[in-house]
N, C-alpha and C positions, 0 to 999 in steps of 0.2 A: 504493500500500500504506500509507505515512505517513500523508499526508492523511484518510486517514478520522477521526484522531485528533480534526482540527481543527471541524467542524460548529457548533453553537452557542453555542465558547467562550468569546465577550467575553463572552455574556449570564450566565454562572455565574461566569468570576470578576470581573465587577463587584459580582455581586451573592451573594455566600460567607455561607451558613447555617452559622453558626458551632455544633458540635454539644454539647450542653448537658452541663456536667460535665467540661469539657475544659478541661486550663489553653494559655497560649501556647504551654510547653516539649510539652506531650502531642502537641500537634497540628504542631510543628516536630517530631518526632522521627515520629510515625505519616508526613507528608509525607515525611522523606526516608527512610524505609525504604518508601513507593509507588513511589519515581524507582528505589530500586537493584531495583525489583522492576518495572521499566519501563512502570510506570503512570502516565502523564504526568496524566493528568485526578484522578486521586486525589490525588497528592501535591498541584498545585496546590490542590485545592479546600482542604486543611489549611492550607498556606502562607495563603491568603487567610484562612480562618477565624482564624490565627492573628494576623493581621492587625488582622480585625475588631475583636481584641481589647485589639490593642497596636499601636496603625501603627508605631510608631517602632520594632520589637524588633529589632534585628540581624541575628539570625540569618533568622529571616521573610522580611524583606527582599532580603536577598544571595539568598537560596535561591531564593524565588519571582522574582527577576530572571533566574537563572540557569533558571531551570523552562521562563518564556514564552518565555525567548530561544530554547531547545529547539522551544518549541511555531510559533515564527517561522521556525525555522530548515526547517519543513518543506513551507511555501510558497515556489514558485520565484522567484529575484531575477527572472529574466526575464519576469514578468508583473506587473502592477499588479495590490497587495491591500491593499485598505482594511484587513481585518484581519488581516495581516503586519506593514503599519505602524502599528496600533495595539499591536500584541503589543510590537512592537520599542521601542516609545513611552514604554507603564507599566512595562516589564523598565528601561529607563535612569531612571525614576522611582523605582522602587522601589531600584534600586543606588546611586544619590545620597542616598538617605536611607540607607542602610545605613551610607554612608561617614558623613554628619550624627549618626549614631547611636552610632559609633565608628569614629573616626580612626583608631584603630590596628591598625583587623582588616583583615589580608591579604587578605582573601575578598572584602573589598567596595571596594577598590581594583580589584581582579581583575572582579568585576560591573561598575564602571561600564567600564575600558579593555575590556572583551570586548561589554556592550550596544552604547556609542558605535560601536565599530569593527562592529559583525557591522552595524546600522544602516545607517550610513555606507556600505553596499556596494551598500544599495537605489536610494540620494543618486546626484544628477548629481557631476558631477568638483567645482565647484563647492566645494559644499558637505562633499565628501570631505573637501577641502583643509582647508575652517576646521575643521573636528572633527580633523582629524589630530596635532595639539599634545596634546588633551585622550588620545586613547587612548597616543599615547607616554607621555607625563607620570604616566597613573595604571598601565600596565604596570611602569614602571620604579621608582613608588613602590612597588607589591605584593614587588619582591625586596627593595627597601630591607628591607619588613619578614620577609620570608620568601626567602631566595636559593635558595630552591629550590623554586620554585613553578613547577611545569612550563605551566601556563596561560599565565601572565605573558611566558613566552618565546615561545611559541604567538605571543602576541599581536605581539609585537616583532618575532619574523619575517615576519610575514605583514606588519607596518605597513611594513616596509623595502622586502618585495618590492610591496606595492599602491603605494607611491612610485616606485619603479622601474619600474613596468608604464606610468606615465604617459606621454603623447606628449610629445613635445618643447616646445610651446606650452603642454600642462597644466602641466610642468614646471615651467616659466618661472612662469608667474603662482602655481603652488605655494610657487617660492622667495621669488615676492613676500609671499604670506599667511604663511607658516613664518618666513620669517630664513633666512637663509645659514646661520646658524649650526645651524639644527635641520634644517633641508631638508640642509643637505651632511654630515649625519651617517647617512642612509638609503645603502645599499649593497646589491647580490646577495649580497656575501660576508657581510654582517651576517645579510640573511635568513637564510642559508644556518645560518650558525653557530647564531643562537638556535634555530634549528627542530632542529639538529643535537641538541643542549642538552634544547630540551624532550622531545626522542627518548630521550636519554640518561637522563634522570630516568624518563620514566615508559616503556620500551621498548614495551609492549604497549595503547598507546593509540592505536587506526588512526587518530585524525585527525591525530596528529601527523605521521606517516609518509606520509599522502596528502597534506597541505601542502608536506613535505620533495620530496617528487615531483614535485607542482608545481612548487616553484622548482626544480630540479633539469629540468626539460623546460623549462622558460622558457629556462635559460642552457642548452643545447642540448646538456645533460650526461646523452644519455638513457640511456644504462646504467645509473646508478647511480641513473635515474629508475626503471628499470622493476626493481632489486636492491628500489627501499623495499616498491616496488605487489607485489611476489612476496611480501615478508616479512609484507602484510597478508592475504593469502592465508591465510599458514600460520595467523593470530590468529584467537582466538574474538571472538564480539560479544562486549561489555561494557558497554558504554553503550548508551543509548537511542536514539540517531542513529548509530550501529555499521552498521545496516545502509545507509541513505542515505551513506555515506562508504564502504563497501562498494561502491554500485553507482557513483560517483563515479569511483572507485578502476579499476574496473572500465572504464569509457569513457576515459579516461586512459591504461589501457595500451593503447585498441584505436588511439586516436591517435597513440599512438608507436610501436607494433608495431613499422614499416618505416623508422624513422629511427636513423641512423647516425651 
């Protein structure tokens, strides 16, 4: 159902017709009111135009990172996609510059720790490891500037529990690239808490609550795995990936149905 979304899109947004008469802020503000109107190809195509016009513009930037990572996110990790991993590539491009652009905006601290890390999932263990520093680092800079940025916790959780899902040998050589000091700070109960956190800020955003489930069926706490999976039930979509977190959601609880 997603996927159809995806088709010929490196070739348009590398190559963004910028529409005549249009300033940066016109076509930042038409893009993000296509994404809340679940127009992923519209909104991008703005974000790019806006682009074209100003690489370096902030908002541009962060948004259209946060757009393709969307548009990535609906290619499966379980297959090889040259354009997955391209999506995932210019979205951490584009979110590096945003933070170059301004240091001190929340949003794009929040784009690079959410590109690196959603990336990072496609990456062998490897390479998980060495990016791992970088999505801590800039999740935890995005509260520095905003402590309430339910993303940023998102992201934190989920970086505790992908630490702790590691085998015992990835482990190990994880402690080696991290430091003791960064690697012995990942926990269940940390995932747990920030996801709890980012639930708490934003209540009616399913992915928090399908993440919260995940680690909650990891640590074999499946009650109060399958309380969040019901609670997403009763929510409307919202978002653009609402429904893929839906069916997500969905297979999750058929997996734990019969566990006790």
């Amino acid at each position: 159902m997603l996927p159809r979304l995806l088709g010929a899109g490196l070739l348009w947004i590398a190559t963004p017709a910028p529409l005549s008469g249009q300033s940066v802020a016109d076509h930042v503000s038409m893009g993000t009111a296509a994404l809340q109107a679940h127009d992923l190809r519209t909104g991008l195509a703005h974000f790019e135009a806006a682009l074209a016009l100003d690489s370096g513009d902030y908002s541009a930037n962060w948004r259209a990172a946060i757009a393709l990572l969307d548009q990535g996110e609906q290619i499966p990790d379980g297959t090889e996609s040259a354009e997955r991993d391209s999506l995932f590539a210019r979205a951490e491009i584009l979110a590096r510059r945003s933070v170059a652009a301004d240091s001190m905006g929340a949003q794009g601290h929040f784009a690079v720790a959410a590109t690196v890390g959603r990336a990072s999932l496609t990456m062998g263990k490897k390479e998980r490891i060495r990016r791992a520093k970088v999505v801590r680092d800039e999740a935890l800079k995005t509260l520095e500037l905003d402590p309430d940025y339910d993303g940023a916790y998102h992201v934190l959780g989920r970086w505790n529990a992908e630490i702790m899902r590691l085998s015992g040998l990835s482990r190990f050589f994880a402690k080696r690239f991290l430091g003791a000091g960064i690697f012995g700070q990942a926990s269940w109960e940390e995932a747990i808490a920030n996801l709890q956190r980012a639930v708490e800020i934003d209540p009616a955003r399913i992915q928090h609550r399908l993440e919260l489930a995940s680690v909650y069926a990891d640590r074999k706490r499946y009650q109060e795995a399958r309380d969040e999976l019901a609670r997403i039930e009763a929510l409307p979509d919202r978002e653009l990936l609402d429904p893929l977190y839906r069916d997500r959601a969905a297979a999750l609880a058929m997996r734990i149905a019969d566990k006790s």
